[in-house]
C-alpha positions as CSV (number, residue, x, y, z in Angstrom):
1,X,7.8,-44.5,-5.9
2,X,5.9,-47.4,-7.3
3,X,4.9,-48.8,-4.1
4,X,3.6,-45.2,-3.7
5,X,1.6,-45.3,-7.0
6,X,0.1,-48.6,-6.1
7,X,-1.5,-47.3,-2.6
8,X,-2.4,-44.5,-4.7
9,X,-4.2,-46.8,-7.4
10,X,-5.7,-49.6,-4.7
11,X,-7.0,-46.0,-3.2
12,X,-8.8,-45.0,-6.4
13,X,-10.1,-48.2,-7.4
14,X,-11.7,-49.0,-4.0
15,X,-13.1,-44.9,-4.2
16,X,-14.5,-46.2,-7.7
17,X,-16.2,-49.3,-6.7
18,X,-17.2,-47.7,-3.1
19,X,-20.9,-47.7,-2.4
20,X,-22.7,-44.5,-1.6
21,X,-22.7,-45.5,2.0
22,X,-19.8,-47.6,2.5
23,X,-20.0,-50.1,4.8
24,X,-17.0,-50.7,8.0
25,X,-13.9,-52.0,5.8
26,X,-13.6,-56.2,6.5
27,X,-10.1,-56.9,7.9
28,X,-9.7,-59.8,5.8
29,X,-7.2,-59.5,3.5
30,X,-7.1,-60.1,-0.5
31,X,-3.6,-59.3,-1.3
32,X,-0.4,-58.3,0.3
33,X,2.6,-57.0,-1.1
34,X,4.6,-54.8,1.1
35,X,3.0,-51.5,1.9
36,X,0.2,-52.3,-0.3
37,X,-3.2,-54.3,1.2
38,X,-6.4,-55.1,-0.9
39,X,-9.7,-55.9,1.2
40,X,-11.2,-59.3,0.3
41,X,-14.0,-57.6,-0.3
42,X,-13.2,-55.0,-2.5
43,X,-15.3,-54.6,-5.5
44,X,-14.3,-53.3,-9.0
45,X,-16.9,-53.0,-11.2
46,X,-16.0,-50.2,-13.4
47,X,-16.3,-50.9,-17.0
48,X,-12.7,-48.7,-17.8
49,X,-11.0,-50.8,-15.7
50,X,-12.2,-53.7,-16.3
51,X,-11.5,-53.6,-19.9
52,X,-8.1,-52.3,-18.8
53,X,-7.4,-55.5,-17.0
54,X,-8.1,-57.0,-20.0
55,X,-5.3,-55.2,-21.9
56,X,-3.2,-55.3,-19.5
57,X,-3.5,-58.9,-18.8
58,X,-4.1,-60.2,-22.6
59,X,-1.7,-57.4,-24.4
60,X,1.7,-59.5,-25.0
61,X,3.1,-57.1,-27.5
62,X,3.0,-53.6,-27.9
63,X,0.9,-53.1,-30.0
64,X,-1.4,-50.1,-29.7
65,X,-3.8,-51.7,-32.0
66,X,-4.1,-54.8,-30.2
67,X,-4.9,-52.9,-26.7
68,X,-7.6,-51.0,-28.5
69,X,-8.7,-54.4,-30.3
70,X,-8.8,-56.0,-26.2
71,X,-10.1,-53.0,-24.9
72,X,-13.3,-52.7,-27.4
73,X,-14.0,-56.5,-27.3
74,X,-14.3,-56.4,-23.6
75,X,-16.6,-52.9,-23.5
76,X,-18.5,-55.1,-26.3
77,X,-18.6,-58.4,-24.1
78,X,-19.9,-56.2,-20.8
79,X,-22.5,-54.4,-23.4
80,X,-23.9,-58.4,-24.6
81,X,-24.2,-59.6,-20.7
82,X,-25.7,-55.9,-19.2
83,X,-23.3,-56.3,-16.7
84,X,-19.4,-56.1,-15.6
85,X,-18.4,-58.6,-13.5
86,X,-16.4,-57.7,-10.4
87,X,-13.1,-57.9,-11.6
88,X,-11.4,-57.1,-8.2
89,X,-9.5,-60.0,-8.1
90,X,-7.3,-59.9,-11.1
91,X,-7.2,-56.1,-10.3
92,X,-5.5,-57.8,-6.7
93,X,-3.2,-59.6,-9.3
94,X,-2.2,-57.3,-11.2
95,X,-1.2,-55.1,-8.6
96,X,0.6,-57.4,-6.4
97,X,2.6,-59.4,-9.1
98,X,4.9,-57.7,-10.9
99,X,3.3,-54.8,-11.4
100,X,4.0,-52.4,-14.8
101,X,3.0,-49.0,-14.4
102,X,3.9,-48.3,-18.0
103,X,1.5,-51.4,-19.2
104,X,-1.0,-50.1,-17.1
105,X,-1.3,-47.2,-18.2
106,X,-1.3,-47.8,-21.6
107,X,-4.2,-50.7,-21.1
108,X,-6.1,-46.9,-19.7
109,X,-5.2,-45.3,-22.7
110,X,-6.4,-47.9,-25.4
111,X,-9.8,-47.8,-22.9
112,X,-10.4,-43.9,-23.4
113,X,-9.3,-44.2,-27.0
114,X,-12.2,-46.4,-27.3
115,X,-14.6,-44.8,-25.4
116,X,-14.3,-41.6,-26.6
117,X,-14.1,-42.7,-30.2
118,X,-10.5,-41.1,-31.1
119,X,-9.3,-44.4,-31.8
120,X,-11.2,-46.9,-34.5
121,X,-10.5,-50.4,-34.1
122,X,-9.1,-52.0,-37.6
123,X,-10.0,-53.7,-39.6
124,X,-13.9,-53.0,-38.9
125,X,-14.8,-57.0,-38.9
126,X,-13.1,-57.0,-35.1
127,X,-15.2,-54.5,-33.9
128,X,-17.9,-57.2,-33.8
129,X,-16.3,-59.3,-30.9
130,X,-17.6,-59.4,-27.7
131,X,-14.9,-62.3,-26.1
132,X,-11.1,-62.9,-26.5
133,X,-9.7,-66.4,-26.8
134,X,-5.9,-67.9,-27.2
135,X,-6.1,-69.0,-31.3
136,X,-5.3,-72.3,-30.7
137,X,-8.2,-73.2,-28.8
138,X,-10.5,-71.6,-31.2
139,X,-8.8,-74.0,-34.0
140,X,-8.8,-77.2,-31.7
141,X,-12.0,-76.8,-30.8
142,X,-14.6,-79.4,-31.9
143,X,-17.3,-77.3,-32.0
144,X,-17.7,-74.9,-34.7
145,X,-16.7,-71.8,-32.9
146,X,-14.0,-70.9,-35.3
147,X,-16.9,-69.4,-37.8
148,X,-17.2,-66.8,-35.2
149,X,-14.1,-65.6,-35.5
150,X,-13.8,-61.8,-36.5
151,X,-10.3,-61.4,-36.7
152,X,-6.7,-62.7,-35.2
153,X,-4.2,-60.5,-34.1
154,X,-1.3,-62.1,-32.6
155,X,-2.4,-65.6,-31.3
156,X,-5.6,-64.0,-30.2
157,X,-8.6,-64.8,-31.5
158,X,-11.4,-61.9,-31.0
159,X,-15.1,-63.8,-31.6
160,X,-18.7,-63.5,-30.6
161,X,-19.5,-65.6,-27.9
162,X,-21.9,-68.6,-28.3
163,X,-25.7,-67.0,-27.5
């Protein structure tokens, strides 16, 4: 069943990252586990699942307010650059190591949530960040990043990235 959901899942992001013409598939190889093979040259640029990646990989508690939090700070950190960066690899990860369908899933959720606007992050200062750190580099650090702190939940830190 789950190795059935991840052929299923490698199938739809490579569908979503697929150009309009798509070029012959490389046989190199990203990513094996079992049944389930990623091209090295797969790309996932898709800002919904990119920001789920982010949940999924930053989101150590269930806490639906802290995948929303992730979530928005990563739409909000794509937004600042005008780009989303291929994210294919850790999507590879993900995937291949210990793979949670119920954590994945719930990283999707807190995306749409955001997206659609059914779900307002709280309190409002966090809506501001555009990057995710771990809190205790934010306090360790010698430069003065920690005045761009928005908000901590957790031991993350959600900030504005230096201009």
């Amino acid at each position: 069943m789950i190795r059935a959901l991840l052929a299923c899942l490698v199938l739809a992001l490579g569908g979503c990252a697929a150009p309009v013409h798509p070029e012959p598939v490389s046989s190199a190889v990203l990513a094996v586990d079992g049944e389930v093979t990623i091209p090295a040259d797969l790309i996932v640029t898709s800002p919904r699942l990119c920001a789920a990646l982010a949940v999924y990989d930053l989101a150590d508690h269930d806490d639906w307010g802290l995948r929303a939090t992730i979530a928005l700070t990563a739409l909000n950190g794509f937004r600042t650059a005008e780009r989303v960066p291929n994210c294919a690899a850790g999507v590879a990860a993900a995937l291949t190591q210990e793979f949670s369908t119920r954590r994945w899933q719930a990283a999707l959720d807190a995306v749409d949530a955001v997206t659609s606007g059914s779900y307002s992050v709280s309190p409002d200062a966090c809506t501001r960040a555009t990057a995710v750190a771990p809190l205790s580099s934010v306090v360790n650090a010698e430069s003065p990043s920690a005045a761009r702190v928005h908000c901590v939940i957790y031991n993350l830190a959600f900030v504005s990235a230096a201009p």
